[in-house]
C-alpha positions as a Markdown table, in Angstrom:
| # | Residue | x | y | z |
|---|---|---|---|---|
| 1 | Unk | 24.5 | -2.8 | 9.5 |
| 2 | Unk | 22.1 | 0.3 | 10.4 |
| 3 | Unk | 19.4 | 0.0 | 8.2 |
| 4 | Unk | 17.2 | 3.0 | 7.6 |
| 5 | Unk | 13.6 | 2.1 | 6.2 |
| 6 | Unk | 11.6 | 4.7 | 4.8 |
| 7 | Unk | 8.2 | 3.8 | 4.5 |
| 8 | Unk | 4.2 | 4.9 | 4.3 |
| 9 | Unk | 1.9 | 2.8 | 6.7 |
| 10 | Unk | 3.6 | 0.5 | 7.6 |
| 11 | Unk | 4.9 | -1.1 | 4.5 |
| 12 | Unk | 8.0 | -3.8 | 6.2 |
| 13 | Unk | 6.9 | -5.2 | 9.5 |
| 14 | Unk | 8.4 | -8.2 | 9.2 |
| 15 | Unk | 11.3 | -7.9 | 6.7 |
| 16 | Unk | 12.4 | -4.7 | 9.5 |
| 17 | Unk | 12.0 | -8.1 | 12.2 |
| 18 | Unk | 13.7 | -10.7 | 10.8 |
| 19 | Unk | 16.7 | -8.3 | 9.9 |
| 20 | Unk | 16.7 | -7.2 | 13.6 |
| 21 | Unk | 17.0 | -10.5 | 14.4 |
| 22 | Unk | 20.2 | -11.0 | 12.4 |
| 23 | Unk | 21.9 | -8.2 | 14.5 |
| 24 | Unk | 20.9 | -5.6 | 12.4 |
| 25 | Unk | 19.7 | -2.1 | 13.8 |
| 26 | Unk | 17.1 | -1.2 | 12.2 |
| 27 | Unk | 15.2 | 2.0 | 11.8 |
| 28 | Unk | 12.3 | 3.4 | 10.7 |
| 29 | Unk | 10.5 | 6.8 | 10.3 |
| 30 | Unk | 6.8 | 5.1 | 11.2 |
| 31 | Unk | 6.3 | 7.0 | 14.6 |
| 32 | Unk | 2.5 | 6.0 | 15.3 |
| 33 | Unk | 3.8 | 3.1 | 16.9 |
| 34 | Unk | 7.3 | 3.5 | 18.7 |
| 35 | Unk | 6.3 | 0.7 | 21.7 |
| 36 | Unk | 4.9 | -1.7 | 19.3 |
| 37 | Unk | 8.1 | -1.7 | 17.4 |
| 38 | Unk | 10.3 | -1.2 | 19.9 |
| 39 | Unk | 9.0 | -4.7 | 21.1 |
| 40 | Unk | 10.7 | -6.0 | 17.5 |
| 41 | Unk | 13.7 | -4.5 | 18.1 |
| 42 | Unk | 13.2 | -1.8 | 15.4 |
| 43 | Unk | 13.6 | 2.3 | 16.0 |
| 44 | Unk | 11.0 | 4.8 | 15.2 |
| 45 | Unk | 13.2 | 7.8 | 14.3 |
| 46 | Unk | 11.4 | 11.3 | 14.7 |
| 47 | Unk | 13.5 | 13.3 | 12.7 |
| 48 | Unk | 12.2 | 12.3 | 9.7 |
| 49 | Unk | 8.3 | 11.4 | 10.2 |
| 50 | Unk | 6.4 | 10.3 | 7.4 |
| 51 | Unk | 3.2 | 11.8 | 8.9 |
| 52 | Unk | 5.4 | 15.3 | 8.2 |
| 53 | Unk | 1.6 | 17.4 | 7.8 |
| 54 | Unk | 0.8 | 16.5 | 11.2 |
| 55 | Unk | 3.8 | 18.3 | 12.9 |
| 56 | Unk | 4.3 | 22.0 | 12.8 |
| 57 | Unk | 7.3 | 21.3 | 10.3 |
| 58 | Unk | 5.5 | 22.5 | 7.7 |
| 59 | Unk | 2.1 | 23.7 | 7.0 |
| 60 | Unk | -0.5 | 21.5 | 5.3 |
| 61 | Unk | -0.8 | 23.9 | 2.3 |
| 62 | Unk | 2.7 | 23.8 | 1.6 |
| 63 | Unk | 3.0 | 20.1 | 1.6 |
| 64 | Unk | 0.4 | 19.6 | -0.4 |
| 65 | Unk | 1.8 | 21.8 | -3.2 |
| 66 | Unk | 4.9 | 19.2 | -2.9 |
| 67 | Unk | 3.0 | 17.1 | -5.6 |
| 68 | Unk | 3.9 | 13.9 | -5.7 |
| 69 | Unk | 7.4 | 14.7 | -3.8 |
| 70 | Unk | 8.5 | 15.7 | -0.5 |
| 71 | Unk | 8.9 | 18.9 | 1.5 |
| 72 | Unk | 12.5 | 21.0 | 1.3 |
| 73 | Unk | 13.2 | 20.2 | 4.8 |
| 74 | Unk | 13.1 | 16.8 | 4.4 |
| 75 | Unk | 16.4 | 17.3 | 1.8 |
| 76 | Unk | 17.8 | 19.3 | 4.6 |
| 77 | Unk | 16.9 | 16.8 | 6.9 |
| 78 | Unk | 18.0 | 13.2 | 4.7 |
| 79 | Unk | 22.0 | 13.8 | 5.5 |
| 80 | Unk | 21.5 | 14.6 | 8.8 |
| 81 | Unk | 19.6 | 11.1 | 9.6 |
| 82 | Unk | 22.1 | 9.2 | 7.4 |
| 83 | Unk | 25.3 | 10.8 | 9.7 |
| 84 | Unk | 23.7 | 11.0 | 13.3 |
| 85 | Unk | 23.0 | 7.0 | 13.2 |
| 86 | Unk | 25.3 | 6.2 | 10.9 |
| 87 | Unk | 23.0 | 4.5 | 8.1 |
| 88 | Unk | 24.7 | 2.1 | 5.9 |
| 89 | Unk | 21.6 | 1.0 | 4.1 |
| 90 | Unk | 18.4 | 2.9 | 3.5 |
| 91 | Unk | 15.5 | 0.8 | 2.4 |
| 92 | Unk | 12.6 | 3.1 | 0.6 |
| 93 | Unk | 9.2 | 2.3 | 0.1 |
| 94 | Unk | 7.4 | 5.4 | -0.2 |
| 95 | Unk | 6.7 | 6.8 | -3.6 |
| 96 | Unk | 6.9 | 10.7 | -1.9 |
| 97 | Unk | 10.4 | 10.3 | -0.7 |
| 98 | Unk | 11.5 | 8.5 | -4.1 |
| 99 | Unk | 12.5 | 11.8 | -5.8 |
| 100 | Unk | 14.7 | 12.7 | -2.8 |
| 101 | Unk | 16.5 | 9.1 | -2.9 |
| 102 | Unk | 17.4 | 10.0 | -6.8 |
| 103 | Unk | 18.3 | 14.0 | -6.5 |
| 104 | Unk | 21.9 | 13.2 | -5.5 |
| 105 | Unk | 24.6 | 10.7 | -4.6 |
| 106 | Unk | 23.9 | 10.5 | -0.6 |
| 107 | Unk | 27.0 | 8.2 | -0.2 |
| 108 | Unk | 24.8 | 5.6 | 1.1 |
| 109 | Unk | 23.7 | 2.5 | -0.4 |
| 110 | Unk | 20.2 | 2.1 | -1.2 |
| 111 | Unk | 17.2 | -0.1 | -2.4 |
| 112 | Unk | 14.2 | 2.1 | -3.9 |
| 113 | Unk | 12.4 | 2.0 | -7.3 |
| 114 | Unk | 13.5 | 4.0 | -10.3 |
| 115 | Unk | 11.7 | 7.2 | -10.7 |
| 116 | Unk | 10.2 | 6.1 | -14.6 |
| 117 | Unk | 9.2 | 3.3 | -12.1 |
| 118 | Unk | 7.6 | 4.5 | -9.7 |
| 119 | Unk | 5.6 | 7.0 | -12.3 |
| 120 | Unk | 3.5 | 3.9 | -12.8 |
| 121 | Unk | 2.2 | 4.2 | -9.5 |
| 122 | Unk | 2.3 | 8.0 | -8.9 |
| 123 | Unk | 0.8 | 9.0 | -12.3 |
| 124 | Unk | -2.0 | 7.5 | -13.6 |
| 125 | Unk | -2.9 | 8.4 | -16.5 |
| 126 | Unk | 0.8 | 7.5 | -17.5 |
| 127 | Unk | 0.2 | 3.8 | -16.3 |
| 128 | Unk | -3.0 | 3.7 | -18.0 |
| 129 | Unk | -1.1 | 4.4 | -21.6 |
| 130 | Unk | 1.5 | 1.8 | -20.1 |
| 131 | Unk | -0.7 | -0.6 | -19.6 |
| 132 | Unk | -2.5 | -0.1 | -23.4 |
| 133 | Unk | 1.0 | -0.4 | -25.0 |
| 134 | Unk | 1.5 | -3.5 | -23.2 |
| 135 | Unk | -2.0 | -5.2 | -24.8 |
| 136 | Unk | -4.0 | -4.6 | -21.7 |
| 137 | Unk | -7.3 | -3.7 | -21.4 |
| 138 | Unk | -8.1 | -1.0 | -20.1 |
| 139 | Unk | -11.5 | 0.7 | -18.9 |
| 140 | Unk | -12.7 | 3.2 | -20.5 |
| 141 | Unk | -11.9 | 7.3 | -20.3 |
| 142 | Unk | -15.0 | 9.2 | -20.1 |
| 143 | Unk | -13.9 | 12.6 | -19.2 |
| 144 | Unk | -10.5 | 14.5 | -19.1 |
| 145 | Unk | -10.1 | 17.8 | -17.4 |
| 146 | Unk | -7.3 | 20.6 | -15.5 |
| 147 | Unk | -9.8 | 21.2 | -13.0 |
| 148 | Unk | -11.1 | 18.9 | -10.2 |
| 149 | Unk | -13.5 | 21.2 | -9.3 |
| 150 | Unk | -14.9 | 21.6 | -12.9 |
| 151 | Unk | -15.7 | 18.2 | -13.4 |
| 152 | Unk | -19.1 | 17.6 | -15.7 |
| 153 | Unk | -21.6 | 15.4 | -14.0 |
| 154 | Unk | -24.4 | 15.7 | -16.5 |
| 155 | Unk | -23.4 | 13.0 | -19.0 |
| 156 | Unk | -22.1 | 10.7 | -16.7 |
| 157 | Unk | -23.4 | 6.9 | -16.0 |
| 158 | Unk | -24.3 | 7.0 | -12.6 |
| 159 | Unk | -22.0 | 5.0 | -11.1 |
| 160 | Unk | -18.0 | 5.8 | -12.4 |
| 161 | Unk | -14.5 | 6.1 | -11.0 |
| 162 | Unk | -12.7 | 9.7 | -10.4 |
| 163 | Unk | -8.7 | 9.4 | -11.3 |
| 164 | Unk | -5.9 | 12.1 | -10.1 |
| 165 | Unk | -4.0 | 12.2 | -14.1 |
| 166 | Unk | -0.6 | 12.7 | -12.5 |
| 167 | Unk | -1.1 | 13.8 | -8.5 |
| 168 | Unk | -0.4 | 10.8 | -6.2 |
| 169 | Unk | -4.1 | 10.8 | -4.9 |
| 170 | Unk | -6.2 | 7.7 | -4.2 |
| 171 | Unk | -8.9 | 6.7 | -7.0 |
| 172 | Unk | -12.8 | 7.4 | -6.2 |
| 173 | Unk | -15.4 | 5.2 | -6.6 |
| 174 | Unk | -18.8 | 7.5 | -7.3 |
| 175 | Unk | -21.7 | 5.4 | -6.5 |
| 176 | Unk | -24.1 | 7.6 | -7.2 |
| 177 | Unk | -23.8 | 10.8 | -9.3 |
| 178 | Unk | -25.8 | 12.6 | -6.5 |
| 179 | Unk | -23.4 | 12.3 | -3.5 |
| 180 | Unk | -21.2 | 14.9 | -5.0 |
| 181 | Unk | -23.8 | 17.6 | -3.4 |
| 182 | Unk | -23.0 | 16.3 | -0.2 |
| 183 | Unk | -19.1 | 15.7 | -1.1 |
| 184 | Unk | -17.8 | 18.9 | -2.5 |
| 185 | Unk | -14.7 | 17.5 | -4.5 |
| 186 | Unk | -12.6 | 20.0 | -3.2 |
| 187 | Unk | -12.5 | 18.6 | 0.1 |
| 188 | Unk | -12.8 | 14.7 | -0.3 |
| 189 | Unk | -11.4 | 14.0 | -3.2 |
| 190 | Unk | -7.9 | 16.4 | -3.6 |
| 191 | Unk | -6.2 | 18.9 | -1.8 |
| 192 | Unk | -8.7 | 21.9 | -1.2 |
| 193 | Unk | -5.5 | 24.0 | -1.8 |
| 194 | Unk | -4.5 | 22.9 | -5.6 |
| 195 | Unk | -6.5 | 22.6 | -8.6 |
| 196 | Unk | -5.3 | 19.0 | -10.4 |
| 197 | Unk | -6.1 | 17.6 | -13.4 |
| 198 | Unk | -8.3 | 14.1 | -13.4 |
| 199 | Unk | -9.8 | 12.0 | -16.1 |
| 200 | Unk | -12.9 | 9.6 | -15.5 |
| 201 | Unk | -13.1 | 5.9 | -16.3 |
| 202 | Unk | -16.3 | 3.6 | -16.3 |
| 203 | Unk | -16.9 | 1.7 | -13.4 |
| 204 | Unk | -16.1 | -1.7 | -14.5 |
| 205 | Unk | -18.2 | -4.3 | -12.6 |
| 206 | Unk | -16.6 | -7.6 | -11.8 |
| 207 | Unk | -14.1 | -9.2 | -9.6 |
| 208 | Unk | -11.2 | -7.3 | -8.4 |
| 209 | Unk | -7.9 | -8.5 | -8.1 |
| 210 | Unk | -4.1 | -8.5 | -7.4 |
| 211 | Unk | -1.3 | -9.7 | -8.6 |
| 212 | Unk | 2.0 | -9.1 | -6.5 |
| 213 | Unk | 5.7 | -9.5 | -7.8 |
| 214 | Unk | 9.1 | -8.3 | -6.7 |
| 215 | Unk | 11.0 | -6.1 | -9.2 |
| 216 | Unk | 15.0 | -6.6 | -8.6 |
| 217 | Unk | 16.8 | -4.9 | -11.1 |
| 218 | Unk | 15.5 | -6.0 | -14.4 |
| 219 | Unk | 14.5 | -9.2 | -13.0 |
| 220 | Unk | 11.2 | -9.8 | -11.5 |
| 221 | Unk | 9.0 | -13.1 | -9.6 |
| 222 | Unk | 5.1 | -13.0 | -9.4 |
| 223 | Unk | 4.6 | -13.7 | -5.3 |
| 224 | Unk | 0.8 | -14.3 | -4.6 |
| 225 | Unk | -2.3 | -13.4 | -6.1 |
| 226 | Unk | -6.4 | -12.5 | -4.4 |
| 227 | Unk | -9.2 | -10.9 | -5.2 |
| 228 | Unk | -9.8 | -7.7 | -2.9 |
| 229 | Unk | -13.0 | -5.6 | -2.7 |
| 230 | Unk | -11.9 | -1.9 | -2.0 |
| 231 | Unk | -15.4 | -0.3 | -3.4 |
| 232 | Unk | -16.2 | 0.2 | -0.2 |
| 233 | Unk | -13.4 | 2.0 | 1.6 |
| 234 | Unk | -12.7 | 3.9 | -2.0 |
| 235 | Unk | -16.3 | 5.3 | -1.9 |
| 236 | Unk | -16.2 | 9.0 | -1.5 |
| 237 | Unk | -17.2 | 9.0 | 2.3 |
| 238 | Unk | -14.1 | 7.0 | 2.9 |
| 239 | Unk | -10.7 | 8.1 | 1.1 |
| 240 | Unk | -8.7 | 7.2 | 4.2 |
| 241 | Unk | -5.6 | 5.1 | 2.6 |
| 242 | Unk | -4.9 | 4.0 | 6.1 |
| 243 | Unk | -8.1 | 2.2 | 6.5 |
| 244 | Unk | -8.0 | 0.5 | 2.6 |
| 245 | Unk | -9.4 | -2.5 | 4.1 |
| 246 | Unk | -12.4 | -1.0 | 5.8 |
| 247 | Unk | -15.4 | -3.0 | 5.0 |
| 248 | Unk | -12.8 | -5.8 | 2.6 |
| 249 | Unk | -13.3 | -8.6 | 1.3 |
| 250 | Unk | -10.1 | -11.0 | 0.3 |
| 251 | Unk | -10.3 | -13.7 | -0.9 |
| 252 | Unk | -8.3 | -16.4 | -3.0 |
| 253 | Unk | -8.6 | -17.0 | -6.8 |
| 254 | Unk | -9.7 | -20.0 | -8.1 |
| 255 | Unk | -7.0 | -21.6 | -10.8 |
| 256 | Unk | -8.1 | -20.4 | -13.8 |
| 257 | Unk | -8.4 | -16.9 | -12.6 |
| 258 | Unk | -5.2 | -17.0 | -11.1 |
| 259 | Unk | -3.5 | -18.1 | -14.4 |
| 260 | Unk | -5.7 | -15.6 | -16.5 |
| 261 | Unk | -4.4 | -12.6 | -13.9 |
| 262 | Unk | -0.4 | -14.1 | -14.1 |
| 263 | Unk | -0.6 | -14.7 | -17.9 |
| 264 | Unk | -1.9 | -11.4 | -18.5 |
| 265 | Unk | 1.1 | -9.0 | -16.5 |
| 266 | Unk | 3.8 | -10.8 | -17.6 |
| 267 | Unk | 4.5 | -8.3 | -20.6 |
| 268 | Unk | 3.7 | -5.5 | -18.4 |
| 269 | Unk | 6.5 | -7.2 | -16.3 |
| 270 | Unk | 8.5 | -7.4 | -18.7 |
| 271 | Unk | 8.0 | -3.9 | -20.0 |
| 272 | Unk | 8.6 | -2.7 | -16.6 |
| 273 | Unk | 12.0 | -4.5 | -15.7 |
| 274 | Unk | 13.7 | -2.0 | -18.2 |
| 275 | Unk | 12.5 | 1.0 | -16.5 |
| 276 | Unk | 14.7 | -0.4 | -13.3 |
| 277 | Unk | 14.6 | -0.3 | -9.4 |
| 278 | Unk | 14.1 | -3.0 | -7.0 |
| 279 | Unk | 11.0 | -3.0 | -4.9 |
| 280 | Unk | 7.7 | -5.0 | -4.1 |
| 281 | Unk | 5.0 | -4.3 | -5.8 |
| 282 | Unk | 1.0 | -5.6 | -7.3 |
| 283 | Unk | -1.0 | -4.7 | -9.8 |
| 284 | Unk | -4.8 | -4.8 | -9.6 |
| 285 | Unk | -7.0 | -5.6 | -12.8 |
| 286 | Unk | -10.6 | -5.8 | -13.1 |
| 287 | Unk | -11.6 | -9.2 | -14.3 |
| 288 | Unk | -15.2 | -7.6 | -15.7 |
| 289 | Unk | -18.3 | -9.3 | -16.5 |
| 290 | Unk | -17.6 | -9.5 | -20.1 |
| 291 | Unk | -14.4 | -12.2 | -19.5 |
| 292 | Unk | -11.8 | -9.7 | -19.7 |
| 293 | Unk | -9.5 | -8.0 | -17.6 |
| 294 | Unk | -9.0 | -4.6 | -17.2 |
| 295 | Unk | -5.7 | -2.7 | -15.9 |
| 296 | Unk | -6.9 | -0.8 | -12.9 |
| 297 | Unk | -3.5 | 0.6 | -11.3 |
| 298 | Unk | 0.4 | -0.9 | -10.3 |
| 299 | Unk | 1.8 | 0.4 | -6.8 |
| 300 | Unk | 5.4 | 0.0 | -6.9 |
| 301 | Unk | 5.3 | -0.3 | -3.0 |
| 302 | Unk | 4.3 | -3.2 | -0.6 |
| 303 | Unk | 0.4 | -2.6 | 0.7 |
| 304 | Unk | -0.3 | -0.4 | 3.4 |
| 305 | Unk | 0.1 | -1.9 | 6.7 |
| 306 | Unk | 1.5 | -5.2 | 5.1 |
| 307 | Unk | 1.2 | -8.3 | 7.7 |
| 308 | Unk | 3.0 | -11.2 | 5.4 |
| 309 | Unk | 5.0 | -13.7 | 7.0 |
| 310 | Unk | 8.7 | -13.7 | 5.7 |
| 311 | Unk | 10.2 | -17.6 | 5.5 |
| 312 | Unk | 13.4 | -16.4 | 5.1 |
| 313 | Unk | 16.3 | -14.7 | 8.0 |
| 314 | Unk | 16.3 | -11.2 | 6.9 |
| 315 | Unk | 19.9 | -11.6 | 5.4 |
| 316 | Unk | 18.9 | -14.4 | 3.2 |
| 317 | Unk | 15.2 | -12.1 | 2.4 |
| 318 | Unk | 17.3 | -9.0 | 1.7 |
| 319 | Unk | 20.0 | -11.0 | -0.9 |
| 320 | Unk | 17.0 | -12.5 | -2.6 |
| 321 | Unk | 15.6 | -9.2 | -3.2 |
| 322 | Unk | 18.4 | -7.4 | -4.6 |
| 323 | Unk | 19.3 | -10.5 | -6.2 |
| 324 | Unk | 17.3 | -13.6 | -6.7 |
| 325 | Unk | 13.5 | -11.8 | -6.2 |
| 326 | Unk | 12.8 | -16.3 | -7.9 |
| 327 | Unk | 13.9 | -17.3 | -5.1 |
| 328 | Unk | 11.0 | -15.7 | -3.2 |
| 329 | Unk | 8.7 | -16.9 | -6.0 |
| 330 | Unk | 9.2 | -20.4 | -5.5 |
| 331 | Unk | 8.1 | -20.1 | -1.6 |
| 332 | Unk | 4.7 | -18.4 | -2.6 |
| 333 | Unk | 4.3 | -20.9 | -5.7 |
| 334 | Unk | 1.4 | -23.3 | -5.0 |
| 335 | Unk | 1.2 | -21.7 | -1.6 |
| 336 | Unk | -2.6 | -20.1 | -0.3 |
| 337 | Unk | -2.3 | -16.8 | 2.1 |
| 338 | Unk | -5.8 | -16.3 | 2.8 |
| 339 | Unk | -6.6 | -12.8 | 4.6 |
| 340 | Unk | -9.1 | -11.7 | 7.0 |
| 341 | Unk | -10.3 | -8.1 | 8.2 |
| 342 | Unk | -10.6 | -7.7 | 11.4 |
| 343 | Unk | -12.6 | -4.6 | 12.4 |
| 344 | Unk | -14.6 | -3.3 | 14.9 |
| 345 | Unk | -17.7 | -1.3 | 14.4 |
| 346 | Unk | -15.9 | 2.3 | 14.4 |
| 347 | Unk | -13.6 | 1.7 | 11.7 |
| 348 | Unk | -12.9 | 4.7 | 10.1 |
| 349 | Unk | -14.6 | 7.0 | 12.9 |
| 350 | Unk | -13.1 | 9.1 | 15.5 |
| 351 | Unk | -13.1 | 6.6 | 18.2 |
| 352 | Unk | -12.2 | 3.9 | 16.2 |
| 353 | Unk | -9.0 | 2.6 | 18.6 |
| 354 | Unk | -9.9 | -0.7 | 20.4 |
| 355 | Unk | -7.8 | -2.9 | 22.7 |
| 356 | Unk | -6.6 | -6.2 | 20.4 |
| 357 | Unk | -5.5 | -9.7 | 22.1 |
| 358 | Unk | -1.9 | -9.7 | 20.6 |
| 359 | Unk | -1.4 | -12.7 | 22.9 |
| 360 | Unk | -3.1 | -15.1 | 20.8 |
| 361 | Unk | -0.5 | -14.3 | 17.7 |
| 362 | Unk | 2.0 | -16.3 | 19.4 |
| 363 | Unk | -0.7 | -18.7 | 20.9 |
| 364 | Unk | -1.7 | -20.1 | 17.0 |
| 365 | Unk | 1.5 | -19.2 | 15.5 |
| 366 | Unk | 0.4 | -16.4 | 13.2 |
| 367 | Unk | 2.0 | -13.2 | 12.3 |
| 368 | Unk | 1.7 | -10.1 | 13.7 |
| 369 | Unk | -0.3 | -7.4 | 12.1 |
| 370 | Unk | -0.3 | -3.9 | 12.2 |
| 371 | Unk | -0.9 | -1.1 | 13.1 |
| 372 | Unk | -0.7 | -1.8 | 16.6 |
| 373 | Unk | 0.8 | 0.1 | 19.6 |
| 374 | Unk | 1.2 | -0.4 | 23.1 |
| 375 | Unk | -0.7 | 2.0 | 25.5 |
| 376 | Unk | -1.0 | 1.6 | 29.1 |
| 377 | Unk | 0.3 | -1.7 | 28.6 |
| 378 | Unk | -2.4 | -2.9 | 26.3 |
| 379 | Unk | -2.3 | -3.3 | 22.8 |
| 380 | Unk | -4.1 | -1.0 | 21.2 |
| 381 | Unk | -5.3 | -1.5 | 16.9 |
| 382 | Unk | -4.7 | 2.1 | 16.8 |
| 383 | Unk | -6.9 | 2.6 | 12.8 |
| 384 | Unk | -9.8 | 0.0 | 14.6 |
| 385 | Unk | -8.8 | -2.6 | 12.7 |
| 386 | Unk | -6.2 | -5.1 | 10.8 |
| 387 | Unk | -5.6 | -7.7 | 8.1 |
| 388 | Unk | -4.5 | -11.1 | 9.6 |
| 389 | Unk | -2.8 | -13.4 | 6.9 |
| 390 | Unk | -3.0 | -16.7 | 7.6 |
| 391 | Unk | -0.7 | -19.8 | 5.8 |
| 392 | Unk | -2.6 | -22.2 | 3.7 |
| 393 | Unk | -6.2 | -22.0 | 6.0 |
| 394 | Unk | -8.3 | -19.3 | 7.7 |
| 395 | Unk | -7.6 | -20.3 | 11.5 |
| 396 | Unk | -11.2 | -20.2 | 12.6 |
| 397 | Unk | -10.4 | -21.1 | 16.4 |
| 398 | Unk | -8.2 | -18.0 | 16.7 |
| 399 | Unk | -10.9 | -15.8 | 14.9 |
| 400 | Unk | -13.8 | -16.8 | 17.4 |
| 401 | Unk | -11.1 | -16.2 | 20.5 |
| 402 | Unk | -10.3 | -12.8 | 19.1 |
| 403 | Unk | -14.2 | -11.5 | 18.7 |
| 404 | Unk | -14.4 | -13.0 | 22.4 |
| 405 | Unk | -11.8 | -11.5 | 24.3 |
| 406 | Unk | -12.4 | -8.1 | 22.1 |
| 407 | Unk | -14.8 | -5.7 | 19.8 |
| 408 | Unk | -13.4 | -6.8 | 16.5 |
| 409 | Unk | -15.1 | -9.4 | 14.4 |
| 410 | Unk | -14.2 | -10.9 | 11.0 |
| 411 | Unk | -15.6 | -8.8 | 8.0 |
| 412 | Unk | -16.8 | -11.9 | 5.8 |
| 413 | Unk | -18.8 | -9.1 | 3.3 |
| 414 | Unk | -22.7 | -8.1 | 3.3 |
């Protein structure tokens, strides 16, 4: 088949890998990295790029009026990708383009999340109510507003969490009530051309962490579960979602955790299978200080440049998921996938690029990360850094060559 995947950051590495490797051609509208892909067999495609505000397709003002959707020229665009390489299959991942996949029949078969689905993600303050009808705990509303840049500082704790109510923006973590004077909301935080309504929550302190699944139809599997310290990349100074895993922590649960996080999404779960779609997805709860857990957000997506290791070809990956998502269950069950970030010290800053050691991926038998690209032939971790995802134990050997033959070094936490 010609398989089409529409994607954010690099959401399908490997699933777009295997299923090149069964014959497949496969596509993909991530064009930050053509020559790293290309070296998988997969196609960046660039009449469709995902980074559409950084072309003069569209101005940014316009696109960020789009919401929680996509520009008009990408509907005037969609047919004329699916007939010029003759797409039989188009796999979405990225909540922006979801409404476009529903609008119409595009005479194409396709895997994508429902849109009620994906409103879990996309708007929060629906997901929140979700979450409370499903007996989770949630943390608690503080404030409620229509205007961003109206927001009432003088009653708040000093540390709290700023939450878009139904724009597809990225949560803030205020550590301090006075680094809004050097912030300005309207710049960091949203679009500084809309006004959005936002509630805030208390900042919950605890330990963070995920639970991942795979929704397929009705039917869903919980994958693998870890505790994952955003604070620091969700901190005002660093809203980049491409960089989530600046200055983060991952680490496994221990077994009673891991049950109390599994036991406590299955309604949700359940809740969720009758809203409909197929896709990967992982909900994060706060397990705070008092014992409880507390509902922090679902995406509805795989995370942003996702590294996992697939055990299956891609055919037998790609049935599973439409079909038999416990089938890719049992393979996690029992099973540890401890994660390491590997950064170098300009994460997040303008020269942040560094040259990586690719070479010792197929040296230790560990799966490739991304993002990556060739340049000059030298691979190049193009956002300074990645998550490596290791099976069952943390190779330290291949670690300690990596920090030798380059600038990036393990982030093990203050």
């Amino acid at each position: 088949m010609n398989i089409l995947f529409i994607e954010m950051e690099h959401h399908n590495l490997h699933f777009m890998k295997k299923l090149s490797e069964d014959g497949h051609k496969v596509y993909t509208n991530q064009t930050d990295s053509p020559n790293y892909l290309k070296s998988f067999g997969i196609t960046s495609i660039y009449d469709l790029p995902y980074q559409i505000w950084a072309t003069d397709l569209v101005e940014l003002k316009d696109y960020d009026a789009c919401g929680n959707g996509r520009p008009d020229i990408d509907i005037e665009r969609f047919p004329k990708v699916l007939e010029k390489y003759k797409i039989d299959l188009v796999i979405n991942t990225y909540p922006r383009f979801n409404q476009i996949m529903h609008m119409k029949d595009w005479g194409v078969d396709f895997i994508s999340a429902s849109p009620d689905a994906m409103k879990l993600e996309q708007e929060k303050i629906f997901a929140n109510t979700f979450a409370r009808h499903c007996d989770i705990k949630t943390p608690k509303i503080l404030q409620m507003g229509d205007n961003h840049r109206e927001i009432d500082i003088s009653d708040l704790p000093e540390k709290f969490v700023i939450k878009p109510s139904n724009r597809w923006v990225s949560s803030t973590v205020i550590p301090s009530k006075r680094i809004l004077e050097s912030f300005p909301l309207d710049k960091k935080l949203y679009s500084p051309h809309e006004t959005n309504s936002y509630y805030i929550e208390e900042y919950i302190s605890g330990l963070e962490t995920n639970i991942s699944y795979v929704m397929s139809d009705g039917k869903w599997a919980l994958t693998f579960s870890e505790s994952c310290d955003e604070s620091k990349a969700k901190q005002i100074h660093n809203t980049n979602p491409q960089v989530w895993y600046a200055h983060t922590t991952i680490e496994q649960l221990t077994p009673e955790v891991d049950k109390m996080v599994r036991d406590n999404v299955v309604e949700y779960l359940n809740q969720a299978a009758k809203l409909g779609g197929t896709y990967e997805g992982s909900i994060t709860q706060m397990l705070g200080e008092d014992g409880e857990l507390y509902f922090l957000e679902n995406n509805c997506r795989p995370y942003v440049n996702n590294t996992f290791p697939i055990p299956f070809t891609g055919n037998e990956y790609l049935d599973a998921f439409r079909n038999n998502p416990k089938k890719i269950g049992d393979w996690f069950e029992k099973r540890k996938f401890p994660k390491i970030v590997l950064q170098s010290p300009n994460i997040g800053k303008e020269n942040e690029k560094c040259e990586y050691p690719i070479h010792l991926h197929t040296k230790y038998n560990i799966a490739e990360p991304s993002p990556l690209e060739i340049e000059d032939d030298k691979c190049i971790a193009t956002k300074g850094g990645v998550v490596i995802v290791f099976e069952d134990e943390i190779n330290m050997d291949f670690i300690n060559e990596v920090e030798k033959e380059s600038e990036l070094r393990a982030y093990w936490g203050d």
